[in-house]
C-alpha positions in Angstrom: -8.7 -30.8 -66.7 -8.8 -32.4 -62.9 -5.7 -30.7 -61.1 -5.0 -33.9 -59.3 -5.0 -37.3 -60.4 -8.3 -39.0 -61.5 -9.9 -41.1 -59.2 -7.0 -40.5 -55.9 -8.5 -39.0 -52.8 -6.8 -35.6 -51.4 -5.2 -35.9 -48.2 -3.1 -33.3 -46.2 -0.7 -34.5 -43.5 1.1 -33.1 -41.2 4.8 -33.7 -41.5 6.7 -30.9 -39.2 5.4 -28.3 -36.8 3.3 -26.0 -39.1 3.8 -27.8 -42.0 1.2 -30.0 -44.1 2.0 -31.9 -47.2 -1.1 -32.1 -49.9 -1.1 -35.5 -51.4 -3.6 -37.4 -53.5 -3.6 -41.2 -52.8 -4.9 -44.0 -54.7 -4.9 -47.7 -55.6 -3.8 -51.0 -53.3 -0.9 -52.6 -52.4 2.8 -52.4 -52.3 3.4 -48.5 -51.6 4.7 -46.5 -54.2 5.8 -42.7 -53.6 5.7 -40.4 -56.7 7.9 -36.9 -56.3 7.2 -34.1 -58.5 9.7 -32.1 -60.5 10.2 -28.5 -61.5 8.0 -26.0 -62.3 4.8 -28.5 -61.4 2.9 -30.2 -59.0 1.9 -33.8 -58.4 0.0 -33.5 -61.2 2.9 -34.8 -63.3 1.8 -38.2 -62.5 -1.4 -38.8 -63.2 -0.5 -41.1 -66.0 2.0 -43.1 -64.0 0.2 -43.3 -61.2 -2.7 -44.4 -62.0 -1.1 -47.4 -64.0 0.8 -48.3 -60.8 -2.3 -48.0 -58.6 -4.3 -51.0 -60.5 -1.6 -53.1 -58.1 0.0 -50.5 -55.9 -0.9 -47.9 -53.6 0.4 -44.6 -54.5 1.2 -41.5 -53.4 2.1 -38.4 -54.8 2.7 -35.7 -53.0 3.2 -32.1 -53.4 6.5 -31.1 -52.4 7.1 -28.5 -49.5 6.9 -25.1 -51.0 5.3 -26.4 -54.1 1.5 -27.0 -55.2 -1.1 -27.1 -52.7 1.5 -28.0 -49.9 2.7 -25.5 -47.2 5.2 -23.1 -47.9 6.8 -22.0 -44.9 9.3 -19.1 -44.8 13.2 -19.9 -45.1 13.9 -19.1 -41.0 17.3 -21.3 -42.2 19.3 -23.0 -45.2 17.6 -26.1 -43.7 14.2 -25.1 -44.3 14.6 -26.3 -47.7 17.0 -28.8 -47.8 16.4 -31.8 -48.8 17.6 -33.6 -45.4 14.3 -31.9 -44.5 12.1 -32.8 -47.9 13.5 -36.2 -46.9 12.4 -36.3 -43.7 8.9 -34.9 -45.2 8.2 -37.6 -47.5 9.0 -40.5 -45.1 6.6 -39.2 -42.0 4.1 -38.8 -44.8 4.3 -42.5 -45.5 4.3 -43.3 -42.2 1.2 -41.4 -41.5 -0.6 -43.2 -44.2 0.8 -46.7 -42.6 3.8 -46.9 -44.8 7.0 -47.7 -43.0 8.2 -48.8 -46.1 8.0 -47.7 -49.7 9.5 -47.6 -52.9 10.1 -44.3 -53.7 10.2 -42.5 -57.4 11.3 -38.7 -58.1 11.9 -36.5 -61.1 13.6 -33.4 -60.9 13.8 -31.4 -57.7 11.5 -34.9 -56.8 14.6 -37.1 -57.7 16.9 -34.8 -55.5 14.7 -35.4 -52.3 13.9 -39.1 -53.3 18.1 -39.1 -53.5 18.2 -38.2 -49.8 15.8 -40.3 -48.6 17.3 -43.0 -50.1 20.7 -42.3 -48.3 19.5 -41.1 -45.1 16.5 -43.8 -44.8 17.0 -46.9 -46.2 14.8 -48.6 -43.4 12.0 -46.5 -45.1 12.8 -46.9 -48.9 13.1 -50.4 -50.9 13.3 -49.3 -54.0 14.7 -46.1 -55.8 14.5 -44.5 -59.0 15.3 -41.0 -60.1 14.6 -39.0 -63.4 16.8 -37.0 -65.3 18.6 -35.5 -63.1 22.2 -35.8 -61.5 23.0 -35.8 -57.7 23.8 -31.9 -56.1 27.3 -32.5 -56.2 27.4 -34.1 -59.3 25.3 -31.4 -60.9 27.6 -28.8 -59.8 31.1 -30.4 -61.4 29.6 -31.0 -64.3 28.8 -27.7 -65.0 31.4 -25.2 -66.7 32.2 -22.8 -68.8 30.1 -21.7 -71.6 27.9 -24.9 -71.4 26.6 -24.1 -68.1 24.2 -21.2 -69.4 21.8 -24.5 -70.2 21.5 -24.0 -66.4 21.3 -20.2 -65.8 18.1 -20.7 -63.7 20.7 -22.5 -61.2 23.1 -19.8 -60.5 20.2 -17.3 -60.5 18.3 -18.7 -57.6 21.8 -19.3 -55.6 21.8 -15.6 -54.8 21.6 -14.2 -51.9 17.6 -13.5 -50.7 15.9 -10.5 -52.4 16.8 -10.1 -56.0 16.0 -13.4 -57.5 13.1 -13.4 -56.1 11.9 -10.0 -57.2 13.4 -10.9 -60.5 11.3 -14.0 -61.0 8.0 -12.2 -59.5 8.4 -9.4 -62.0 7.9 -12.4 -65.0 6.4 -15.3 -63.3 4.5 -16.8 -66.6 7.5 -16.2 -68.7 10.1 -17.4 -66.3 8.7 -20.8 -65.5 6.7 -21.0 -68.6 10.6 -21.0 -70.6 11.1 -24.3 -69.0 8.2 -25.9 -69.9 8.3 -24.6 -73.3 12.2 -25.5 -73.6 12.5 -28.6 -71.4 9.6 -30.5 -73.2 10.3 -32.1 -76.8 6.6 -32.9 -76.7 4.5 -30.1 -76.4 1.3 -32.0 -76.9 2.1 -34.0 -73.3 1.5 -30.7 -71.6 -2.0 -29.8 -72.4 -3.1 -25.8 -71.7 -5.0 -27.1 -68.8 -2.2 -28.7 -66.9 0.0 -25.9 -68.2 -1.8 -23.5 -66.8 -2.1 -25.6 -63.5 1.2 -25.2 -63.6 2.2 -21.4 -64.4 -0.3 -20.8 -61.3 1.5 -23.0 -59.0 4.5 -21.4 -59.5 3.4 -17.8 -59.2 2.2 -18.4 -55.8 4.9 -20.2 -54.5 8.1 -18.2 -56.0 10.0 -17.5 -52.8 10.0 -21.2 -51.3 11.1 -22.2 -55.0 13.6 -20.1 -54.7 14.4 -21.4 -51.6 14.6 -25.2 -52.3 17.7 -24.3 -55.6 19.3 -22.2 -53.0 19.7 -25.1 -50.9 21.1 -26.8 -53.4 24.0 -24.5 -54.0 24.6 -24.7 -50.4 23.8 -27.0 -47.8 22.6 -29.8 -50.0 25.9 -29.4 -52.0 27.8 -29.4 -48.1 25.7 -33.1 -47.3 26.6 -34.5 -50.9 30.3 -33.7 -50.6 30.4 -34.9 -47.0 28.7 -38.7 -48.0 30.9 -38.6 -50.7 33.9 -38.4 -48.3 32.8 -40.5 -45.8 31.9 -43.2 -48.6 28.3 -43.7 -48.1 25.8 -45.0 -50.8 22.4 -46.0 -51.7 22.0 -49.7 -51.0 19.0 -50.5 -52.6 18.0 -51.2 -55.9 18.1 -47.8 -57.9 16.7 -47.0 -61.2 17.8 -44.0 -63.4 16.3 -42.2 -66.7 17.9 -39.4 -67.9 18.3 -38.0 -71.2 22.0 -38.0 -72.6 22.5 -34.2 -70.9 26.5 -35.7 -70.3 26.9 -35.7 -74.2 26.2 -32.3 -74.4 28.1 -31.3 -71.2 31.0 -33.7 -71.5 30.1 -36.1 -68.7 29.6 -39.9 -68.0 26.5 -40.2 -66.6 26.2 -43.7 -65.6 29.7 -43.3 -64.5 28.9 -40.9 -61.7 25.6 -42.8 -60.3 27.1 -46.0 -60.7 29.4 -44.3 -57.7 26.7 -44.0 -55.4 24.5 -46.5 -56.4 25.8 -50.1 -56.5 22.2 -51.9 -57.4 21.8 -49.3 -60.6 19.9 -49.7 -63.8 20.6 -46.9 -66.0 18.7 -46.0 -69.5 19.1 -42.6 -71.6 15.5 -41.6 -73.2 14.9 -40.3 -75.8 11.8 -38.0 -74.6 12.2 -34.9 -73.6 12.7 -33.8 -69.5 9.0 -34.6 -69.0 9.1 -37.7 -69.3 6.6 -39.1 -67.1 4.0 -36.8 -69.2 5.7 -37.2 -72.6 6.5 -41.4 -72.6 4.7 -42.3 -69.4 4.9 -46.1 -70.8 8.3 -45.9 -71.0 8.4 -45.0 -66.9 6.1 -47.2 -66.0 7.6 -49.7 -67.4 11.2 -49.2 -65.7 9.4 -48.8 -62.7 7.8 -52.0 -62.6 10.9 -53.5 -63.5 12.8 -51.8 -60.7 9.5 -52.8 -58.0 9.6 -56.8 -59.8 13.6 -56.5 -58.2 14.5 -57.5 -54.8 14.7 -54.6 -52.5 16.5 -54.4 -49.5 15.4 -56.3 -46.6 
């Protein structure tokens, strides 16, 4: 099994001083940027993207700290925010010729793709994120008992040292849990890609570390701070997300219909992987999202 999507060329760009993103690019047209999710690569798309590239050009990236992309030490809680993964993904685009782009994440993917979309809307037309809620929203939503679905969470919010050593100790059975609990089809994640994926993650556990850390901390600071000043995503914005808020007690369409004006909301019913598990069923809400009329 190819660790990067069939028939997309390998480029690396730079996008910050000593910091190059690996991304495989493919197909013609209308750009399309594909996050990835947690524990993988850009790998997760290969389906997806190359449906989109028979009429789009698309690029997938590896995230900073993830995959093949650099993974440069934490100096600061904004090494690994997502202001700054933001800021990655758009001078990627850019570098490729893409001053504007629809933009898709899953994950830790949808997260960034999140920020972008608040920070950039120049740079992003279109927006869709995958079963996932924004930081601050995450973080509410979470209590009591019911927040053990989310242990990995509060475990890499410590302080620097112990989760790391903690997760080094057990790499394969750490991140392979997730895979093996987060996936109600197994089949969709072949022992190739699996594998691809266990090794990934085992050689980049501090920077993942890292990026969740953010997220109980500065990214949490910037979501609560938009929130307050009243600022949204003004462009049209898909969602997928399984129906986690039946289990946890929230509304889900409820809170992204607070950020996102222009939103299209659907609960699957694959499991969180879904670009690898119902890949039809993503592509087709993300053709319907690209068919809508972005912003200007």
């Amino acid at each position: 099994m190819t660790q990067s999507v069939p028939g997309f060329a390998a480029r690396r760009v730079r996008v910050d001083d000593g910091v190059e993103l690996h991304a495989a690019v493919g197909g013609s047209g209308p750009p399309v940027v594909l996050l990835h999710g947690f524990p993988q690569t850009h790998l997760m798309w290969r389906h997806v993207a190359a449906d989109l590239a028979a009429d789009h050009t698309v690029i997938c990236p590896d995230l900073r700290g993830y995959g093949a992309s650099d993974k440069p030490p934490a100096v600061d809680e904004e090494t690994y925010s997502k202001r700054t993964m933001a800021r990655d993904v758009v001078r990627l685009a850019a570098a490729l010729g893409h001053g504007r782009f629809a933009l898709a994440g899953h994950d830790r993917g949808a997260l960034v793709a999140f920020r972008a979309g608040l920070e950039h809307p120049a740079a992003v037309s279109h927006l869709a994120c995958l079963d996932v809620l924004p930081t601050s929203d995450m973080w509410d939503a979470l209590h009591g008992a019911d927040a053990a679905v989310a242990f990995h969470l509060y475990l890499m919010a410590q302080p620097p040292g112990l989760p790391e050593r903690m997760i080094e100790a057990a790499g394969d059975a750490f991140f392979g849990w997730f895979l093996d609990a987060w996936a109600r089809d197994g089949a969709a994640l072949p022992q190739p890609v699996r594998d691809h994926y266990l090794a990934a993650s085992r050689a980049a556990v501090p920077s993942v570390v890292a990026d969740f850390r953010a997220s109980a901390g500065v990214d949490l600071r910037h979501d609560r701070e938009d929130r307050a000043a009243g600022r949204c995503l003004t462009m049209p914005v898909s969602v997928m997300q399984q129906d986690w808020g039946a289990a946890l007690g929230y509304d889900a369409r409820r809170l992204w219909s607070a950020w996102a004006p222009r939103l299209r909301h659907r609960t699957v019913g694959s499991g969180h992987f879904m670009a690898e598990e119902d890949p039809g069923a993503v592509v087709a809400a993300l053709r319907e999202l690209l068919s809508t009329a972005g912003t200007e």
